[in-house]
C-alpha angles and dihedrals in degrees: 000000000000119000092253095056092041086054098063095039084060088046088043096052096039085054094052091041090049086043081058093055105047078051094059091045103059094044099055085052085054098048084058094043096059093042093055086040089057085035098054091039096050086055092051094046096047117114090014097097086233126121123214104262108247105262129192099249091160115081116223127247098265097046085055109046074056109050083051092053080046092056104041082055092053094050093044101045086038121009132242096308093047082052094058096041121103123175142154081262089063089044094054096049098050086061112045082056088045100035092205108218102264096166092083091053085046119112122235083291097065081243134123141202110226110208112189121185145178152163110269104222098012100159097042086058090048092058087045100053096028116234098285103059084038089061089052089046090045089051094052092044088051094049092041090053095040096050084049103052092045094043077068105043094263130154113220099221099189146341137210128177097303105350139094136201113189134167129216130197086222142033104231089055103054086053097051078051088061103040083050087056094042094049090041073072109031091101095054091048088070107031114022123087091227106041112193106233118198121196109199124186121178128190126176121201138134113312092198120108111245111173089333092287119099098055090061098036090060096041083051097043089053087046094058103038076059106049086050093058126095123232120281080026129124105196119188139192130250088255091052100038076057098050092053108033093103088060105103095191091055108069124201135215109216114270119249130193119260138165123236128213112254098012118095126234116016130314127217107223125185128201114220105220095212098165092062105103 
């Protein structure tokens, strides 16, 4: 074997080894996860004579086999750090390659509002808590924003780490989805140490498929009006701002004209000022 090609079996095996890691990894945060997730609803449920309804917390064969090839890709393409990285730029991605199918979550119109969401400084407040009491804050998150998105009717499309894509079959709901979310954390945001800061952005457009184009640009354009947003923010888009504007109990800032990164010419976003009484 010649010291080219044992290079590359070294670089090969590292890469596999690091890819079993992260693996480990993940599935020991799982494992916790799921333990904190029995354990709070236990709690919630005590004393209501109501049991917690059987859920399927195991993936199936197929879903693991590929959440490891996943992973090895990750590791390989990023690193370890690229591996354990999840963002509204990731989600985005992922749907745009699977196309989930969005036209059964459509209104009357055939159209969708996209809501996007994360935690803003998410890694930073890892290294803060340490993984254990993250896991604990990260449960809570998920149960406070699911419980949002399906109080108004929502589909959560898809989830990673700490962030969440949902559809809507109308705009205003996906906005009273977002103030609920914003106000589950209102109370830490004043008096906890480690306030959980949610950053929300929400776009509406056409779900059919025209030339391959107008699925992704939406999901884009969501994507971006999100990741422009600051935390404890719900940013909208123009459509939505417009689909709402008759709603007197959600006030609106004044637009204002931004560019996003990837869409061409110049955006309207609108802040929802969901803390004025």
């Amino acid at each position: 074997m010649g010291t080219g090609a044992l290079v590359v079996f070294v670089v090969a095996v590292s890469l596999e080894g690091a890819a079993c890691v992260v693996l480990t990894v993940l599935w020991l945060r799982g494992r916790r996860r799921q333990r904190v997730l029995e354990g709070d609803l236990a709690t919630a449920l005590e004393g209501t004579g109501r049991r917690p309804r059987p859920r399927r917390l195991v993936p199936t064969p197929d879903e693991a086999v590929k959440a490891v090839w996943e992973t090895v890709d990750r590791v390989r393409e990023q690193g370890l750090g690229g591996a354990l990285r999840s963002s509204i730029d990731d989600l985005a991605g992922w749907a745009q390659v699977e196309r989930p199918a969005l036209v059964q979550l459509a209104g009357p119109d055939g159209s969708v509002a996209i809501l996007f969401s994360d935690i803003e400084g998410s890694t930073e407040l890892n290294e803060r808590l340490g993984d254990r009491e993250w896991v604990r804050l990260l449960a809570r998150h998920d149960a406070a924003v699911r419980s949002a998105i399906e109080r108004f009717d929502g589909h959560v499309v898809k989830t990673q780490g700490d962030g969440f894509m949902a559809a809507f079959a109308a705009p205003e709901q996906a906005v009273r989805s977002a103030v609920a979310v914003q106000r589950a954390f209102e109370r830490g945001r004043t008096k906890g140490p480690n306030p959980v800061l949610v950053r929300i952005g929400i776009h509406h457009g056409d779900v059919v498929h025209r030339d391959n184009d107008i699925f992704g640009r939406n999901v884009a354009h969501a994507a971006r009006v999100a990741a422009l947003a600051d935390g404890g923010e719900i940013l909208l888009s123009g459509a939505v701002a417009d689909a709402v504007a008759d709603c007197d109990d959600l006030p609106l800032a004044e637009p204002r004209e931004v560019r996003l990164k990837g869409l061409t010419g110049e955006h309207q976003v609108v802040a929802v000022e969901w803390s004025r009484p």
